[in-house]
C-alpha positions as CSV (number, residue, x, y, z in Angstrom):
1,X,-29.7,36.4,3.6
2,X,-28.1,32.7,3.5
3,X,-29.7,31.5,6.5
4,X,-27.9,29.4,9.0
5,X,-31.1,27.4,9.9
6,X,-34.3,27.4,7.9
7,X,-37.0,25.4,9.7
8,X,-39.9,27.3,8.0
9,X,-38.9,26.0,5.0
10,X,-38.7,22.7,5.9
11,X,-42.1,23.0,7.3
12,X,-42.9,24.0,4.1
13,X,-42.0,20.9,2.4
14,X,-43.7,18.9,4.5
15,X,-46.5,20.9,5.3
16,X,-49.9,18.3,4.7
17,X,-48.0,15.1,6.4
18,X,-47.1,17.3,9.6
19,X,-50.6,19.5,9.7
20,X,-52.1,16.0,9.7
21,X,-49.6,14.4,12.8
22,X,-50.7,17.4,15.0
23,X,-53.9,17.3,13.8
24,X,-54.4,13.7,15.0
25,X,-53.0,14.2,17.6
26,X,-55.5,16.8,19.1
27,X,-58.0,15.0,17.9
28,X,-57.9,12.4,20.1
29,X,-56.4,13.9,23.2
30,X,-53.6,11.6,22.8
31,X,-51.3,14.7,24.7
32,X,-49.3,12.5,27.4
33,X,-48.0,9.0,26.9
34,X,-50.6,7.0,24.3
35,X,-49.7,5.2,21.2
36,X,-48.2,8.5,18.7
37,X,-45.3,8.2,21.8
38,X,-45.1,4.4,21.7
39,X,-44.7,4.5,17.4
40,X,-42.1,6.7,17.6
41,X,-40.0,5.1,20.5
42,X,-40.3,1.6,18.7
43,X,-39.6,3.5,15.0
44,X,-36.8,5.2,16.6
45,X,-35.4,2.1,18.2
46,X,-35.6,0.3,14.8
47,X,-33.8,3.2,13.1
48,X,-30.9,2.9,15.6
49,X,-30.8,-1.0,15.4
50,X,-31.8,-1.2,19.4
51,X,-34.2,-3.0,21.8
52,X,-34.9,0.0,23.6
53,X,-35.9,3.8,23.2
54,X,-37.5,5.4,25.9
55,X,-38.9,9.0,25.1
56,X,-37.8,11.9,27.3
57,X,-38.5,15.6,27.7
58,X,-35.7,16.9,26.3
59,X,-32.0,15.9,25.5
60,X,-30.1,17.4,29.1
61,X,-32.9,15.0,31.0
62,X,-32.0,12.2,28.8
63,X,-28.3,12.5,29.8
64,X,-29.1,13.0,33.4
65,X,-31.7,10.0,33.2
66,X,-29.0,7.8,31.6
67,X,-26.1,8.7,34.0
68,X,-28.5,8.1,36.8
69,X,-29.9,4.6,35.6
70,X,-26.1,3.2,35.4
71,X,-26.2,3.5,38.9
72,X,-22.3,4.6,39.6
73,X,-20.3,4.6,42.9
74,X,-21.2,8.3,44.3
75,X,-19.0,10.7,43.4
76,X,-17.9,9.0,40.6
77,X,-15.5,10.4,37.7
78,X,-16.9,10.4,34.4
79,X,-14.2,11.9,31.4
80,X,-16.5,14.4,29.0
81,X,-14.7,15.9,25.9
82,X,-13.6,19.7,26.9
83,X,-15.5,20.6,23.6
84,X,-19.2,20.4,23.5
85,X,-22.1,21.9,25.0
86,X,-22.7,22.5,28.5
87,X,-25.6,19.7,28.8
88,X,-22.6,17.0,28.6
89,X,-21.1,18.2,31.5
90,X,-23.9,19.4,33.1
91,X,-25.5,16.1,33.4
92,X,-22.6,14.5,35.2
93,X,-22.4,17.3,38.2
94,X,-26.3,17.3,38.8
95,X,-25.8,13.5,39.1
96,X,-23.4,13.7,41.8
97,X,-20.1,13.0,39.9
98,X,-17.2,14.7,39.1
99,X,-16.4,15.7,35.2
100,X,-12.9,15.3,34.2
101,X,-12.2,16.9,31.0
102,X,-10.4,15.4,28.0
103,X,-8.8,16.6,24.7
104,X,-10.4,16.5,21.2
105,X,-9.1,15.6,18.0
106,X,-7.7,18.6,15.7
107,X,-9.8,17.3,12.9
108,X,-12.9,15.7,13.8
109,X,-13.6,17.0,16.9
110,X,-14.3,14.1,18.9
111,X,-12.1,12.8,21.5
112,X,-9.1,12.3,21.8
113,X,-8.3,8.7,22.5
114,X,-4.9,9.8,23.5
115,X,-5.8,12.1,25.9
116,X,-8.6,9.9,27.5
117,X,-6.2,6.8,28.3
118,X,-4.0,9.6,30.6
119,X,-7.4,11.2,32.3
120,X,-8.2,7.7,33.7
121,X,-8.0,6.8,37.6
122,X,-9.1,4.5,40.0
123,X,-12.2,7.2,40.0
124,X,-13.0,7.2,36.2
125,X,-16.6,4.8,36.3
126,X,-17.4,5.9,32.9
127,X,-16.6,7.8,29.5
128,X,-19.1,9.6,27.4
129,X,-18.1,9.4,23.7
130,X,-19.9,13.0,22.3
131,X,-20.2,12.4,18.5
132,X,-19.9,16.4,18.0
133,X,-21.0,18.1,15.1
134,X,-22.6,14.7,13.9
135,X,-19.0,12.7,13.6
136,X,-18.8,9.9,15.7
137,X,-15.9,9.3,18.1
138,X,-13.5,6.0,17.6
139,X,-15.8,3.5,19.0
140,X,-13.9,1.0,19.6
141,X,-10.9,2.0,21.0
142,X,-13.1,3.4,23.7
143,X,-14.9,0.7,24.3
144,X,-11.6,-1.0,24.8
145,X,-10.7,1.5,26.6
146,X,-13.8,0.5,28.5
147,X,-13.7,-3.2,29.1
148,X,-9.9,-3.2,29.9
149,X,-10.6,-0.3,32.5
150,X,-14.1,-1.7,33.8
151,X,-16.0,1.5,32.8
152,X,-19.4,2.0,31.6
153,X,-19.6,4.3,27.8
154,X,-22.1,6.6,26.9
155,X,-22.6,8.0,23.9
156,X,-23.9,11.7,23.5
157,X,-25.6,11.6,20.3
158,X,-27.4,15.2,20.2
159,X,-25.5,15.8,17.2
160,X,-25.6,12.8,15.6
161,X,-29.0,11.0,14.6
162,X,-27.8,8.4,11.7
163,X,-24.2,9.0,11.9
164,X,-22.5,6.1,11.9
165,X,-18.8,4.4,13.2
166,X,-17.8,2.0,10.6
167,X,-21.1,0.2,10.0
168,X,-22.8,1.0,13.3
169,X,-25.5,3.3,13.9
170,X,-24.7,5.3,16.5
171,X,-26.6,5.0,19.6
172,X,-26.4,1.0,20.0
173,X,-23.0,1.3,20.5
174,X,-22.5,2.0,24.2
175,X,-24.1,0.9,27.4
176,X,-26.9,3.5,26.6
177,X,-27.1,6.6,25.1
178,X,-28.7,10.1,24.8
179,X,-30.4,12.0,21.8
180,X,-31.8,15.2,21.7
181,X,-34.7,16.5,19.4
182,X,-34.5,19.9,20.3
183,X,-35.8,22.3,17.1
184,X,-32.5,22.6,15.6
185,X,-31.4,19.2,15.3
186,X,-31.3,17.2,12.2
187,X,-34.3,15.2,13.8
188,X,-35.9,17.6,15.4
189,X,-39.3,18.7,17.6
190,X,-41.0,21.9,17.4
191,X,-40.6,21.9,20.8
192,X,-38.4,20.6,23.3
193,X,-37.5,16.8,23.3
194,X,-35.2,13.7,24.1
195,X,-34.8,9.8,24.1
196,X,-32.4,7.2,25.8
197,X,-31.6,4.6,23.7
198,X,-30.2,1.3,25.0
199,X,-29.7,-2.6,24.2
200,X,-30.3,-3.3,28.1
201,X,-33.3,-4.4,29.3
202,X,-33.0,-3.9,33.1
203,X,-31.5,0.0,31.7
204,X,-34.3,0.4,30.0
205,X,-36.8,-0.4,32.8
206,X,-34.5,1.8,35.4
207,X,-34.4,4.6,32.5
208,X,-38.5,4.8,32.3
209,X,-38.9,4.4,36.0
210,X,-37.0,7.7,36.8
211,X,-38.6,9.4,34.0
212,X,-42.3,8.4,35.5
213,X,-41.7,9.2,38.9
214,X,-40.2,5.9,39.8
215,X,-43.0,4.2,38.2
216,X,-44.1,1.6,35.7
217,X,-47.6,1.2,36.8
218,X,-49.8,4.3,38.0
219,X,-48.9,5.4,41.8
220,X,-46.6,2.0,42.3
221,X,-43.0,3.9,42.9
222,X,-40.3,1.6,43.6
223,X,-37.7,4.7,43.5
224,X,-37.6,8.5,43.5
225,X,-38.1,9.6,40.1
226,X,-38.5,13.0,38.0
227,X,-41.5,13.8,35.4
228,X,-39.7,14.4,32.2
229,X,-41.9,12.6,29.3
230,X,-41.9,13.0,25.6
231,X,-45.7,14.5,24.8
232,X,-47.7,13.1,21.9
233,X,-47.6,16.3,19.7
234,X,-43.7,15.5,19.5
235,X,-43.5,12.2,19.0
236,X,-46.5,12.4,16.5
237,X,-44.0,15.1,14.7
238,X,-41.1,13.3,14.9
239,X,-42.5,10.0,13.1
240,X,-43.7,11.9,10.4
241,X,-39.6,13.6,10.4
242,X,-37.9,10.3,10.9
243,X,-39.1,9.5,7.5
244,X,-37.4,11.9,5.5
245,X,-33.9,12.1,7.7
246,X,-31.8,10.1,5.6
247,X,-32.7,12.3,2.6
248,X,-32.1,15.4,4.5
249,X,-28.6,13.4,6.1
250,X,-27.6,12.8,2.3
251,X,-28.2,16.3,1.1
252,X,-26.1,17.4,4.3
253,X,-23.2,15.6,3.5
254,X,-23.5,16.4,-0.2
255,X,-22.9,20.2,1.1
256,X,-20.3,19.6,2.8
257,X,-18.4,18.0,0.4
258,X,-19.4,21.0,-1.9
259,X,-17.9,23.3,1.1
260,X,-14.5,20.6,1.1
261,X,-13.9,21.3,-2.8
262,X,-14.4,25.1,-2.6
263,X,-12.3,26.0,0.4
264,X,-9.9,23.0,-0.5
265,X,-7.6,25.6,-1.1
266,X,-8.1,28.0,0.7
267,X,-5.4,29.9,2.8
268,X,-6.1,30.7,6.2
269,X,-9.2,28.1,6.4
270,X,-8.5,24.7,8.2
271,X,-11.3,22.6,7.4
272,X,-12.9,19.2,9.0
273,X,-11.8,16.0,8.4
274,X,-14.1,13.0,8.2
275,X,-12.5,10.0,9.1
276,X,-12.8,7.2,6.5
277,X,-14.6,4.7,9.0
278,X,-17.4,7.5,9.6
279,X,-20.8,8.7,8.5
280,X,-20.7,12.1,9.4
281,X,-24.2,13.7,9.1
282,X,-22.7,17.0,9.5
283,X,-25.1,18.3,12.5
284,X,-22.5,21.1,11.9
285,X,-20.1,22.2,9.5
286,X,-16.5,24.3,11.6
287,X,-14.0,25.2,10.5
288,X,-11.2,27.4,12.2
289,X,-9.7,31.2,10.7
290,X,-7.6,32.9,13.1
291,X,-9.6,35.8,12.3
292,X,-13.0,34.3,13.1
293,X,-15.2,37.0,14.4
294,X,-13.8,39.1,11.8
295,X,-14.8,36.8,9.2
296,X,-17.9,36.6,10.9
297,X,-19.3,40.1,10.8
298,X,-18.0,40.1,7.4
299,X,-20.2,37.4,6.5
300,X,-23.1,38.7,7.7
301,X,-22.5,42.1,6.5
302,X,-22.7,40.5,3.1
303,X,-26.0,38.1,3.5
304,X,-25.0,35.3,5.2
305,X,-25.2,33.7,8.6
306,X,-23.1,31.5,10.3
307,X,-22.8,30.3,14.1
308,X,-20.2,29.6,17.0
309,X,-19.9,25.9,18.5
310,X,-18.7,26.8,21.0
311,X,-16.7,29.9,21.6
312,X,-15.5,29.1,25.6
313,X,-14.4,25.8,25.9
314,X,-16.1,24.3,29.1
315,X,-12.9,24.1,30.8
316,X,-12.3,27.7,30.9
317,X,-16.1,28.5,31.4
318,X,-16.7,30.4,35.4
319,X,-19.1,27.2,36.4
320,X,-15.8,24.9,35.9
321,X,-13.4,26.9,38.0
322,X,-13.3,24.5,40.5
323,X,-12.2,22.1,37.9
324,X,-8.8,23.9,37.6
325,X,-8.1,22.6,33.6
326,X,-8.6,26.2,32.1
327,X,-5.2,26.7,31.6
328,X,-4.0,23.4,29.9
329,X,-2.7,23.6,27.5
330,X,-5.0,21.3,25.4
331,X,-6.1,22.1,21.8
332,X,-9.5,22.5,23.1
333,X,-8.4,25.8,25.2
334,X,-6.4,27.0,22.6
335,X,-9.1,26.6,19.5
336,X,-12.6,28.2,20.8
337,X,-11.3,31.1,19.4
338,X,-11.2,30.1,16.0
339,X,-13.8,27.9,15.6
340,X,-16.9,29.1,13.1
341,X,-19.9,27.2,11.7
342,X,-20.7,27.6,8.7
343,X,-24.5,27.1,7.1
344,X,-25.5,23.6,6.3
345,X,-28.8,21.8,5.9
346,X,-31.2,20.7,3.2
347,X,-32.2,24.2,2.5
348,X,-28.8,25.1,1.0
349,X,-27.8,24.5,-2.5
350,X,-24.7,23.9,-4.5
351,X,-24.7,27.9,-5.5
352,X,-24.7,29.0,-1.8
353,X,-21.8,27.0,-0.8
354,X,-19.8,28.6,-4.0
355,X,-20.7,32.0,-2.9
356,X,-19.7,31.8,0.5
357,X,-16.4,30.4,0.0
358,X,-16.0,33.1,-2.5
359,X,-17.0,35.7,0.4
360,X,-14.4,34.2,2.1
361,X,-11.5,34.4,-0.7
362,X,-12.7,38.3,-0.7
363,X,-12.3,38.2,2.8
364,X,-8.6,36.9,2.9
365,X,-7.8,38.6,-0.1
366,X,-8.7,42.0,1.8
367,X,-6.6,40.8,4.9
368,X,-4.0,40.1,2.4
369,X,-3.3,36.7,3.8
């Protein structure tokens, strides 16, 4: 079986390094807050070229935690791509606001800049720029978008650790942004995990405050705040990861350009496009078939798995009835049906790529398309 993700291997390969990190770790009790969590919030920080990262439980709180520190107008409209994961949308309801969904891009993804300009109103307070799949959105058209409107950006970058928009990491780009290290991410935990990243200062206070329980110092609580920390075993693990991301972000994209030349050609397949200004670290690797679960099971049936981001659209999902944008007609509505992910990572080689796009020539061949 081609696996879609293979984290036991990449334990594997850096077996002694992690044992150590969790060893130390344990070793001196250093479970909540302590110094393994401060050296990876300032390694992190340095990675993304920012002042600030502050270390959070997992990626959802960090979107909350950064919509709440911006401090918007209650009630609030805040325009979230209609393609992503729930969390993105999530976070801006259980913060009081109202989501207001906007087209994507047909080929990277991302959204649509188009689409965003006529979703703005004299309620839109901010836009939050999800660099899905690990390609960034166009930067800075929304942060002009941004200044000439007065809104506040925030970047979404679960999907996206090291991508870059022209020669920006992503991350440092917005007013403050979220990151998730949840197992399966190309910098990720073995456990649940998040960080808000931001160039602000006063953010950044505001950011660890609600995260502390409205704290800096021990039982001084200026605000109302939640309990959603990073632990030491995490961070400890993450340091030791952060080193070898760029390796694993350059094997990544080397797949995917292997994926690019073998199904170049290939009927019935449309394929991603990377924009020419982007580093896309290829969190994910879609592409669409009209036949999709089809495709899938054949796949499978034949040693090789492969995943669905996302297969409802959040538009058309029950929990956004109320929103009453299920049936526009928006490419994001009309592609969830087609949309497949195919396996990328470090842990697949050259060989693997070849045979699944020949699994899928079989497939079309048999469909006689």
């Amino acid at each position: 079986m081609i696996k879609f993700l293979d984290l036991g291997r990449q334990y594997r390969s850096i077996k002694p390094e992690i044992d150590k990190a969790i060893s130390d770790v344990i070793a001196e009790t250093a479970f909540i807050g302590g110094k393994y969590v401060k050296y990876f919030e300032q390694e992190f920080a340095s990675y993304i070229g920012v002042n600030h990262c502050i270390g959070v439980g997992n990626g959802t709180d960090a979107l909350e935690i950064a919509i709440e520190a911006l401090d918007l107008p209650p009630n609030s409209e805040i325009i979230v791509p209609a393609n992503s994961f729930i969390a993105s949308s999530e976070a801006v309801t259980r913060c009081g606001h109202s989501v207001v969904f906007a087209d994507v891009c047909e080929d990277s993804y991302v959204l649509s800049i188009s689409d965003v300009v006529n979703r703005i109103t004299t309620r839109t307070a901010a836009i939050m720029a999800v660099h899905l799949y690990g390609h960034p959105c166009d930067m800075a058209a929304l942060a002009g978008l941004a200044k000439k409107h007065n809104l506040r950006l925030i970047e979404d970058c679960a999907q996206a650790h090291g991508a870059k928009y022209r020669d920006m990491v992503v991350g440092g780009i917005g007013d403050i942004a979220a990151f998730s290290f949840y197992p399966g991410k190309n910098l990720g935990a073995y456990g649940d995990g998040g960080g808000v990243t931001t160039n602000d200062s006063d953010l950044a206070v505001k950011v660890k405050m609600i995260a502390n329980h409205g704290r800096i110092a021990k039982y001084d609580h200026a605000l109302e705040g939640r309990n959603s920390r990073l632990d030491g075993l995490q961070a400890a693990i993450l340091s030791v990861k952060l080193k070898f991301l760029d390796v694993w972000t350059d094997q990544r994209i080397l797949v995917a350009d292997c994926y690019l030349k073998a199904l170049e050609n290939q009927v019935g397949v449309v394929l991603p496009v990377r924009q020419d200004w982007a580093k896309q670290v290829y969190h994910l690797f879609v592409i669409r078939v009209a036949q999709r679960d089809k495709l899938k099971k054949y796949l499978y049936d034949n040693g090789v798995e492969t995943g669905i981001h996302y297969p409802t659209a959040l538009p058309k999902l029950e929990a956004y009835d109320y929103v009453n944008q299920k049936k526009e007609d928006i490419f994001s509505n009309r592609s969830d049906e087609s949309l497949l992910s195919l396996p990328i990572g470090e842990h697949i080689t050259f060989e693997q790529v070849y045979q699944i796009a020949r699994l899928i020539e079989k497939f079309f061949e048999s469909e006689n398309v």
